[in-house]
Kinemage of the C-alpha trace (Angstrom):
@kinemage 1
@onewidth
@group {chain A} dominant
@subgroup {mainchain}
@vectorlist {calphas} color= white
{ca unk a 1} P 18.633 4.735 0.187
{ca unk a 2} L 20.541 6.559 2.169
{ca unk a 3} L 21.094 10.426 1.630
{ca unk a 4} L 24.929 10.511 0.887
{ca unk a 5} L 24.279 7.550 -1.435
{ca unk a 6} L 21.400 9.415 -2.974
{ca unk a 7} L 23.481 13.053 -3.560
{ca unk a 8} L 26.488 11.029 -5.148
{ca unk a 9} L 23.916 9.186 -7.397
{ca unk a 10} L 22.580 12.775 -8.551
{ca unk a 11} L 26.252 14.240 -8.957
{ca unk a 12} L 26.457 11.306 -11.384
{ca unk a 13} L 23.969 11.909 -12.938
{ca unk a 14} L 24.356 15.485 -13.244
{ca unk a 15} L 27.811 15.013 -14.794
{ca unk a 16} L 26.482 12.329 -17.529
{ca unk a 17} L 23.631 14.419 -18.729
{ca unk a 18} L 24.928 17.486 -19.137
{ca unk a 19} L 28.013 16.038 -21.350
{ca unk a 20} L 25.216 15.332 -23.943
{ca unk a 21} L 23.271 18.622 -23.539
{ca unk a 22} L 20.365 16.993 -21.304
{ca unk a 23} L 19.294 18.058 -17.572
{ca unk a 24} L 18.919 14.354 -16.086
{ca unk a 25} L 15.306 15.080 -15.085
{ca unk a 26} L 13.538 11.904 -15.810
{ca unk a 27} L 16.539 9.847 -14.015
{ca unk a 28} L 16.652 11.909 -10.674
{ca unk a 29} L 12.686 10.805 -10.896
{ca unk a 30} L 13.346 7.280 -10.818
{ca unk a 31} L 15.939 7.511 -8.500
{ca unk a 32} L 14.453 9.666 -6.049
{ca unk a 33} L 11.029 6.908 -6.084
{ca unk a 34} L 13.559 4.369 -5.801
{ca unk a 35} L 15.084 6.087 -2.637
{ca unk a 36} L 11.731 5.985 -1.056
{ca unk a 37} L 11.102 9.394 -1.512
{ca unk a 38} L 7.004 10.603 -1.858
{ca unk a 39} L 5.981 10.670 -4.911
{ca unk a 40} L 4.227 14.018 -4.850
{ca unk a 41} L 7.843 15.534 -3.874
{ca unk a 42} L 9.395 14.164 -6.740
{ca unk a 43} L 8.243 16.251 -9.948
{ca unk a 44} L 9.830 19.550 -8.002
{ca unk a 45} L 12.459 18.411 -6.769
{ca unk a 46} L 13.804 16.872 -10.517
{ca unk a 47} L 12.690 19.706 -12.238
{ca unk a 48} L 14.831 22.598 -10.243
{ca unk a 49} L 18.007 19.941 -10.813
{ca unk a 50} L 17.120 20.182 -14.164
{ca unk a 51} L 16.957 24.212 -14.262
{ca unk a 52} L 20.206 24.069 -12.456
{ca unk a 53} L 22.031 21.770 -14.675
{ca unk a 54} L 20.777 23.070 -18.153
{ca unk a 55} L 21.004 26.793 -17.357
{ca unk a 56} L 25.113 27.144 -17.914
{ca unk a 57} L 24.600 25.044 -20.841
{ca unk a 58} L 22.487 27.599 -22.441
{ca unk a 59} L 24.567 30.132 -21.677
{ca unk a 60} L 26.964 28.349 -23.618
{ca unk a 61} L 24.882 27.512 -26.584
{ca unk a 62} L 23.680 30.917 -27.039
{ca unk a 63} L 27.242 32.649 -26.955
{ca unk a 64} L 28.171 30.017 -29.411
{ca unk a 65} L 25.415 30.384 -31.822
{ca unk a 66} L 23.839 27.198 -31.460
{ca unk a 67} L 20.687 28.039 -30.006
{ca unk a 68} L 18.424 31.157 -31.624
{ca unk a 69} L 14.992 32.208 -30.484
{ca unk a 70} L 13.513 31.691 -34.064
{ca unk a 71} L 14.899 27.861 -33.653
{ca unk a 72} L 13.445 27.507 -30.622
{ca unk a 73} L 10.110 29.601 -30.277
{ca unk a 74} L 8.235 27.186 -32.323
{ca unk a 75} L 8.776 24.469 -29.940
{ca unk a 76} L 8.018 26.226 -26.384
{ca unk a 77} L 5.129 27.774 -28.400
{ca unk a 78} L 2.849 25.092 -26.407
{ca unk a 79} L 4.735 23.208 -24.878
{ca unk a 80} L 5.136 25.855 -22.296
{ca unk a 81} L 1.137 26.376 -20.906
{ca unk a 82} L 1.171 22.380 -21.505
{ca unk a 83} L 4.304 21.861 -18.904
{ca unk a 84} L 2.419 24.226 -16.534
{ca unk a 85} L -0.998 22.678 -16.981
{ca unk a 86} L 1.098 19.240 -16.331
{ca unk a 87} L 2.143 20.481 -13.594
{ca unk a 88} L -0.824 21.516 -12.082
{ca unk a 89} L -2.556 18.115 -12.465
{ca unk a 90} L -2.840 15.859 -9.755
{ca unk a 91} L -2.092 11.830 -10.392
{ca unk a 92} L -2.487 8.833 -8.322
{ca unk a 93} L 1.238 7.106 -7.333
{ca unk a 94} L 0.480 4.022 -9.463
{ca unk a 95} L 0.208 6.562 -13.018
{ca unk a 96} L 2.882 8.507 -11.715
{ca unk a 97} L 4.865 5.892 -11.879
{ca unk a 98} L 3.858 4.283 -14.920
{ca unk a 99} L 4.369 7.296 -16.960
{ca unk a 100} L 7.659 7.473 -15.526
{ca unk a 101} L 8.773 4.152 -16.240
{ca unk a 102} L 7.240 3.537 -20.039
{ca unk a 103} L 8.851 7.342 -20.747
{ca unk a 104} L 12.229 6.825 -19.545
{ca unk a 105} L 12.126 2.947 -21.308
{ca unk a 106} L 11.434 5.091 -24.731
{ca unk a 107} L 13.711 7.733 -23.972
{ca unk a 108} L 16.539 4.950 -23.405
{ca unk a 109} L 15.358 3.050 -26.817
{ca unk a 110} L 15.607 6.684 -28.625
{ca unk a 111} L 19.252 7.159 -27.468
{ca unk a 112} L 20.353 3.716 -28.378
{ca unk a 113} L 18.616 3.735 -31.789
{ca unk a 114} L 19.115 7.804 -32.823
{ca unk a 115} L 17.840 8.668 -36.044
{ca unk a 116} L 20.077 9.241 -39.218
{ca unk a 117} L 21.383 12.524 -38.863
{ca unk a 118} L 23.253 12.304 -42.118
{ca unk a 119} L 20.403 13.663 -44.193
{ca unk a 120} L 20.857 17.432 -44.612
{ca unk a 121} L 17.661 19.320 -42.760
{ca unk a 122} L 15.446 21.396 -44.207
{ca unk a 123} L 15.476 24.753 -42.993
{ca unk a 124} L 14.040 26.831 -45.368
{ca unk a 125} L 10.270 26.035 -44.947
{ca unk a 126} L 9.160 28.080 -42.147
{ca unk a 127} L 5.107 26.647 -42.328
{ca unk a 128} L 6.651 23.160 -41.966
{ca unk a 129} L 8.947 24.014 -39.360
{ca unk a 130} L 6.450 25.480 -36.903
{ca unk a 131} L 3.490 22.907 -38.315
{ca unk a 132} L 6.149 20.118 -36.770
{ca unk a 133} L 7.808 22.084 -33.791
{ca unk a 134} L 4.393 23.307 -32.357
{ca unk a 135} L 2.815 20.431 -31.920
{ca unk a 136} L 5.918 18.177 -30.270
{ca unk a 137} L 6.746 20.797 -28.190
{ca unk a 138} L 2.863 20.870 -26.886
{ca unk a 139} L 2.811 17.144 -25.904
{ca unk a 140} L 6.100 16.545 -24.799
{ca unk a 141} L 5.684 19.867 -22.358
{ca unk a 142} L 2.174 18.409 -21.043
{ca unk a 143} L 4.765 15.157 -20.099
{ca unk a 144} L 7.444 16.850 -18.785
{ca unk a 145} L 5.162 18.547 -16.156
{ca unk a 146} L 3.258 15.908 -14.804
{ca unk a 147} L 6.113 13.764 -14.764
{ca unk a 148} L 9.153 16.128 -13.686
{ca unk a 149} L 10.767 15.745 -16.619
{ca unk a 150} L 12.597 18.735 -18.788
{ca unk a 151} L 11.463 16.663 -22.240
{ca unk a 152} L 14.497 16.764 -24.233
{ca unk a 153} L 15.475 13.410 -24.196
{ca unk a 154} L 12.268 12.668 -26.300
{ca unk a 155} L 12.939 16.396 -27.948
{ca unk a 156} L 16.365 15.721 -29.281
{ca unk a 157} L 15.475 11.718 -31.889
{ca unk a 158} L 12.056 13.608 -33.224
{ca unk a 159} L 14.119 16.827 -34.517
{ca unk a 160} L 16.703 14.341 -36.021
{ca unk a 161} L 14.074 12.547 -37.410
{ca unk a 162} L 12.130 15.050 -39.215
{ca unk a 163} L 14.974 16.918 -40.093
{ca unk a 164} L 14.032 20.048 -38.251
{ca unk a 165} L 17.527 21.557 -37.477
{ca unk a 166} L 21.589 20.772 -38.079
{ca unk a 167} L 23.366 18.678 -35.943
{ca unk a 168} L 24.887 21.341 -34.036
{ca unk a 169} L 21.814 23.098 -33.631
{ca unk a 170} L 20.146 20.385 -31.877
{ca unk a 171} L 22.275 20.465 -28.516
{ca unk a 172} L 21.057 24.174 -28.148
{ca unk a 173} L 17.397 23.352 -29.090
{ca unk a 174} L 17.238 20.562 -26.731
{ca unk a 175} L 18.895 22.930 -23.319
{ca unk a 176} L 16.571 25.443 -24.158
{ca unk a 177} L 13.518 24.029 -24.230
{ca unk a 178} L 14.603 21.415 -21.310
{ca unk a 179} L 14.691 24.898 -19.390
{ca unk a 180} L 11.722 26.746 -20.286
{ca unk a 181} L 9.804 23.355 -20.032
{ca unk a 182} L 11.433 22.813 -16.565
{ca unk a 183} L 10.563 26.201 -15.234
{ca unk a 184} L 7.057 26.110 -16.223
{ca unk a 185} L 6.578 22.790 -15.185
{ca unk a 186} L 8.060 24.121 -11.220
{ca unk a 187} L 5.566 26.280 -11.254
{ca unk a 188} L 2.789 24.536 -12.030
{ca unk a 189} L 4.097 21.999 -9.525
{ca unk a 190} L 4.339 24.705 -6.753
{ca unk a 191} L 1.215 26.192 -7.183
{ca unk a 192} L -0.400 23.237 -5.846
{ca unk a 193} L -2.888 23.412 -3.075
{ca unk a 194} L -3.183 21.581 0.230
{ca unk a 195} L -1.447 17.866 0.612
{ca unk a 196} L -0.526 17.844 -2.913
{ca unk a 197} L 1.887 20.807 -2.414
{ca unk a 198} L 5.279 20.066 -2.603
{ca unk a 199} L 6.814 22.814 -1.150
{ca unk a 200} L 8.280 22.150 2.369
{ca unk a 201} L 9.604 19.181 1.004
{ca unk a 202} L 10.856 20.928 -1.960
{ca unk a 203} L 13.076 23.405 0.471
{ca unk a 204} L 14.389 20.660 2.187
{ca unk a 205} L 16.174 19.146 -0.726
{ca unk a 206} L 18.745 21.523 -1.093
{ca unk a 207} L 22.088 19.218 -0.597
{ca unk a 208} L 20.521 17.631 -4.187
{ca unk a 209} L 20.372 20.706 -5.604
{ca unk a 210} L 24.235 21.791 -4.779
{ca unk a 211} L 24.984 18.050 -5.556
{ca unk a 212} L 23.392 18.321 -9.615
{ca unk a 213} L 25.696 22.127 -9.861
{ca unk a 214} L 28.699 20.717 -9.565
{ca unk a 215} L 28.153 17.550 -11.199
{ca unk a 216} L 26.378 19.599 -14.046
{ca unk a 217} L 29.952 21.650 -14.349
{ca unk a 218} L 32.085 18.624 -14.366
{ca unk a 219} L 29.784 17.034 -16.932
{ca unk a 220} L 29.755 20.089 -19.309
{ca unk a 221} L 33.848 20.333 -19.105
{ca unk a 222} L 34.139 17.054 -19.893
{ca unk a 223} L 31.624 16.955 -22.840
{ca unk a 224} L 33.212 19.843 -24.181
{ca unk a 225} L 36.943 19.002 -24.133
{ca unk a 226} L 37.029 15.507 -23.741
{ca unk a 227} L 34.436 12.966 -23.524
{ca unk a 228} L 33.196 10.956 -26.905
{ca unk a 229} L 29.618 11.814 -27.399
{ca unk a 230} L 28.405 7.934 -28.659
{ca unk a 231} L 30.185 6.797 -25.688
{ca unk a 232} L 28.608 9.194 -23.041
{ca unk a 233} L 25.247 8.466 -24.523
{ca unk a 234} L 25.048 5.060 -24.677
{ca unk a 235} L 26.122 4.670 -21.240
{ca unk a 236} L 23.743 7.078 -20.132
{ca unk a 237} L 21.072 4.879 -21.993
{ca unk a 238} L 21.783 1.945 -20.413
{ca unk a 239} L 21.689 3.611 -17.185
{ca unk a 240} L 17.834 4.604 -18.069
{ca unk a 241} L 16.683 1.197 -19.100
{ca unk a 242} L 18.154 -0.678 -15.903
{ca unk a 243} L 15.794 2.033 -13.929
{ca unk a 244} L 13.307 1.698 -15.921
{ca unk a 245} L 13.018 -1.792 -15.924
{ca unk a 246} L 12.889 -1.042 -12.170
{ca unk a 247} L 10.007 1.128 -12.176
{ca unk a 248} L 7.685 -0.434 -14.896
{ca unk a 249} L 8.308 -4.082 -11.967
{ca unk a 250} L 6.895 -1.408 -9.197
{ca unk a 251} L 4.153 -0.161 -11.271
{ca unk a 252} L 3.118 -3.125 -12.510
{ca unk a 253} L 3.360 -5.074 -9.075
{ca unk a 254} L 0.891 -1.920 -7.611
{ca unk a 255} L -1.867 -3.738 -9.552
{ca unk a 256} L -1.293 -7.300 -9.126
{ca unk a 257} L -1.023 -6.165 -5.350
């Protein structure tokens, strides 16, 4: 794929996920394996687009008192040391990819199919909150690292479906933990030794990273002012399950190779 091609894709992409309060991670994965790009590159490389496209929107979450440290402590709790740990680990091409393409096929599902969010939450019961958030947060951050991932596209259904926060609270959740997640996972990624360090590569894919800021900006603008949420999302889901549907044919042609 060539590079230009690539940078508009991640513009894109950029300016569909951050409409809906996500960083984009898992699809700059599949697009960057897709583009031929090695596979031990590709965790770092999503996970600072992520950082960059999430960061403004926490900015903006926090100034509009959607996203509090007692909401969202609970679920970085673990999650956290798991993303680093994730990070850290080193996996073969062929369960790289796998992971990749079953997560982003359930991510896609989750957006399609979101949970009621009619039912009022329950916010009252602190022991329950953290007994829930802790948990999540600890699995989904041991995904996000290995795979590159910021984790809040799997975050976002299970707090709708327990019940865990408002509507409007979600959004804020969801960017803040797709940013502590992302960090954490960078530099567990980074901190790898020898071949399996991605860092030279890393450096070199800057023109991504200035590609995902300004598509992040557009995307935020227009989810803000003017953009229906469904409508965003769904396309955005269909987007993932094309990819995946991609990846999971790669994977599974690795073994019958």
């Amino acid at each position: 794929m060539p590079l230009l091609l690539l940078i508009g894709l991640f513009l894109l992409v950029a300016a569909a996920y951050s409409s809906v309060g996500f960083g984009g991670g898992s699809t700059y994965n599949a697009l960057l394996i897709l583009s031929g790009t090695d596979f031990r590159l590709v965790p770092s490389i999503a996970l600072s687009c992520n950082i960059l496209v999430v960061s403004g929107g926490v900015y903006h979450y926090v100034r509009a008192g959607s996203l509090s440290a007692g909401k969202l402590l609970p679920f970085i709790a673990l999650s956290m040391p798991m993303a680093w740990l994730g990070g850290r680990l080193p996996v073969s091409e062929q369960v790289f990819i796998g992971l990749l393409g079953f997560s982003l096929l359930v991510a896609a599902v989750q957006m399609l199919l979101k949970p009621d969010a009619s039912k009022a939450p329950d916010t009252t019961n602190t022991a329950r909150y953290w007994l829930l958030a802790a948990p999540m947060g600890g699995f989904i951050g041991l995904l996000a690292g290995i795979t590159g991932i910021g984790g809040g596209i799997f975050l976002a259904p299970l707090i709708y479906l327990f019940h865990l926060a408002p509507a409007r609270t979600v959004a804020g959740i969801t960017s803040g933990f797709i940013l502590v997640n992302s960090i954490a996972g960078l530099a567990g990624q980074l901190m790898k030794a020898g071949e399996n360090s991605p860092l030279d590569g890393w450096i070199q894919a800057w023109p991504l990273f200035i590609a995902v800021v300004i598509g992040g900006q557009i995307g935020s603008h227009l989810g803000a002012y003017h953009l229906p949420e469904n409508w965003t999302k769904r396309l955005t889901a269909v987007l993932m399950l094309y990819v995946a549907v991609r990846l999971i044919w790669r994977w599974a042609g690795m073994y019958m190779a």
